[in-house]
N, C-alpha and C positions, 0 to 999 in steps of 0.2 A: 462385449456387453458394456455399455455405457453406463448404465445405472445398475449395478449390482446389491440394489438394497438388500435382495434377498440373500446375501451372505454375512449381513451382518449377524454374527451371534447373540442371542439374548442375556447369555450368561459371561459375557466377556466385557471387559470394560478399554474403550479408544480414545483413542488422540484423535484431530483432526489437523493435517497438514497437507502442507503445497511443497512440491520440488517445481519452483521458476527458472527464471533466468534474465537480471537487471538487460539494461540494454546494451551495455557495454559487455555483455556475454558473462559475468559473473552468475557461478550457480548460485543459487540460496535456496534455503530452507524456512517456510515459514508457516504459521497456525494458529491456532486458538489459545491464548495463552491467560496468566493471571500474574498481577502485580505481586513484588517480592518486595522489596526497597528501591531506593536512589543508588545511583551511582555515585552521583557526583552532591557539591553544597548549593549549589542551586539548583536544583532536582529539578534539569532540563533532562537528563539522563537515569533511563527506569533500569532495573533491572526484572526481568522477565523470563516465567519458564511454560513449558507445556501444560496444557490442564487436559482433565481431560471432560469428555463433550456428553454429551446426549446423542449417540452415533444417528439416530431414527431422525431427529429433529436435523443433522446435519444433511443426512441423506435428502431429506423434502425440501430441502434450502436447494442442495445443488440444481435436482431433477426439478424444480418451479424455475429455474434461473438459468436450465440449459447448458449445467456447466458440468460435463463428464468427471468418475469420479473411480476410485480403485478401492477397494475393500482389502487390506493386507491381515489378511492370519496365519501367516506361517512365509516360512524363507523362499517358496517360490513368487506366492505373490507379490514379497517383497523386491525381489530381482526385477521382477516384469514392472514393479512401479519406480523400479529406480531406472530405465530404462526411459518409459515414457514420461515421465515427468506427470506434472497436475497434484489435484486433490485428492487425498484419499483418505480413510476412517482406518489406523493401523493400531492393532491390536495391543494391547498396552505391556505384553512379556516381550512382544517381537520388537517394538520401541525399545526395550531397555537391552535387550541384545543386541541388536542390532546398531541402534541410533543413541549408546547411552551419552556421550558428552552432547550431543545436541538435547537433552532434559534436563543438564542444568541450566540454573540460570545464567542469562544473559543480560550486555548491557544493551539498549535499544532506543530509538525515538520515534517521538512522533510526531510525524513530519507537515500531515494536515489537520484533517477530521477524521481521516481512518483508522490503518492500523498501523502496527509501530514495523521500523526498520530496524536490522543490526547496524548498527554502531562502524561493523568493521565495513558496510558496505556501500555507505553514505560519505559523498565528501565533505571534505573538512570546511569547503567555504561555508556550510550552511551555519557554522559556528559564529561565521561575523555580522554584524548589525547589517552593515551597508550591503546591498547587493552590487556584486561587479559591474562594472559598463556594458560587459556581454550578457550577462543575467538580467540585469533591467531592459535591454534590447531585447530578449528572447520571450518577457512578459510583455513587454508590449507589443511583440508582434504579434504574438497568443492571442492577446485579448484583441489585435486591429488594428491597435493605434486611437482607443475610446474608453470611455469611463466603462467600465462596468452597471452601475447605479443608472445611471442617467444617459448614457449612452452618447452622449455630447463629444468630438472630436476636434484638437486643434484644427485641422480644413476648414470647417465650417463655421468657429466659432473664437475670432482672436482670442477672447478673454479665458481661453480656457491654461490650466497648465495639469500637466500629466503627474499622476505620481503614482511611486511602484509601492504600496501597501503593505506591510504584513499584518495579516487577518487575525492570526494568534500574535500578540505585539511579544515583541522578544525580549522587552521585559518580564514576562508572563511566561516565559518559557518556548516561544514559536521560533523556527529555525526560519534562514532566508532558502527558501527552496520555493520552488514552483508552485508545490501542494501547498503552500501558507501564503502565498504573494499574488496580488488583486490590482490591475489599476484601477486605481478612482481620478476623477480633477478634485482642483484643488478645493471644490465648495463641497463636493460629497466628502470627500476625505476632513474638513473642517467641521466638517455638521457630524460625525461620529458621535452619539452620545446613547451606553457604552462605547467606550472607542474601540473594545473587542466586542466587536458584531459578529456571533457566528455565522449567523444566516450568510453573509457572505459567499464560505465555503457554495451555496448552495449555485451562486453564480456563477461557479467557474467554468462550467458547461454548460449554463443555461444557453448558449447559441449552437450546441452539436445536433441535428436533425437526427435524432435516435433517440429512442425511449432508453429509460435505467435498464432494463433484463438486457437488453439489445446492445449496449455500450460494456456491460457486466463481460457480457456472455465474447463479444470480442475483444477485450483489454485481456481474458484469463485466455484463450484459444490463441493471443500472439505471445503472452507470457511462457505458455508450452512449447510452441514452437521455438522461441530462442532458448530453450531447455535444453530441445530434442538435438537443434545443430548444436550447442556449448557441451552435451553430454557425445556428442559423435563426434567433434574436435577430440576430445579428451581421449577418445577408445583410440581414436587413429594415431596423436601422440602417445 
């Protein structure tokens, strides 16, 4: 059963959380969480614990989005979700049995406009200003080899020159990572004024031929799947 709304209990109160899996095969655990403090003095680094949700309202989120989901009230169905990995609404005594050091807080970032990473599972380059020669190569090939904004590319246009962007400026707190990093040339990137333009964010897909449910619904169905091999690596070691 893919949507098990019908097991949500009325009189119970949930979490909602994801067992993924980065691309480099690291498991993680992630969810709906709420701000605690800073980690650190320049409060680039949150710390962050589970909240917990409106299970009804997460349920219609999934099933509108396509995105299968586990309902965990007790140790079996916790077994079977730890198995298949995804989304699920787990019950807030089997959370603290089960899952209690992942309810405390954590330290975390945030890497775009979404939601926040652990700390332990994000590299350390995104800490420095400059992006690498391999990271500024990897966004511009992302974006083509063209502005974003304006769409203008050195090929067609001597006067142009390329720069690699961060959208959140890392004076403000933006990490150099993929999710914060945009090219613009050098007249859109001059013409910034705020020079943190979120709307930005909104670009960094605007060229994938697929609606938002449709992009959703496949980032979370490949997040599973390197779950399901990283958690059958693990049984076989």
């Amino acid at each position: 059963m893919n949507y098990p709304k019908d097991k949500i209990q009325p009189d119970k109160e949930y979490y909602s959380m994801t067992f993924s899996a980065s691309e480099d095969g690291k498991i993680q655990l992630s969810g709906q969480t709420m701000w605690v403090d800073y980690a650190d003095m320049e409060r680039k680094v949150e710390r962050r614990q589970f909240s917990l949700v409106k299970p009804d309202r997460m349920a219609d989120f999934s099933i509108e989005f396509g995105l299968p989901f586990c309902v965990v009230n007790n140790v079996d169905d916790f077994a079977k979700w730890f198995v298949s990995g995804g989304h699920a609404l787990v019950e807030k005594d089997i959370a603290a049995r089960l899952l209690p050091f992942s309810l405390e807080p954590s330290s975390c970032v945030q890497l775009g406009n979404r939601g926040f990473s652990g700390i332990n599972i994000v590299p350390k380059a995104i800490f420095k200003k400059a992006p690498s020669p391999n990271k500024r190569m990897d966004i511009l090939k992302r974006d083509k080899f063209r502005c974003k904004v304006c769409g203008r590319r050195p090929d067609n246009y001597v006067d142009i020159e390329l720069n690699v962007h961060h959208i959140r400026p890392f004076s403000k707190g933006g990490f150099t990572h993929e999710e914060n990093l945009i090219t613009l040339c050098d007249t859109c990137h001059n013409g910034l004024n705020p020079h943190y333009e979120w709307s930005l964010y909104d670009l960094l897909n605007d060229d994938i031929d697929v609606d938002v449910k449709t992009r959703e619904q496949q980032q979370y169905l490949h997040e599973v799947k390197r779950y399901r091999e990283a958690r059958k690596q693990s049984f076989e070691d």
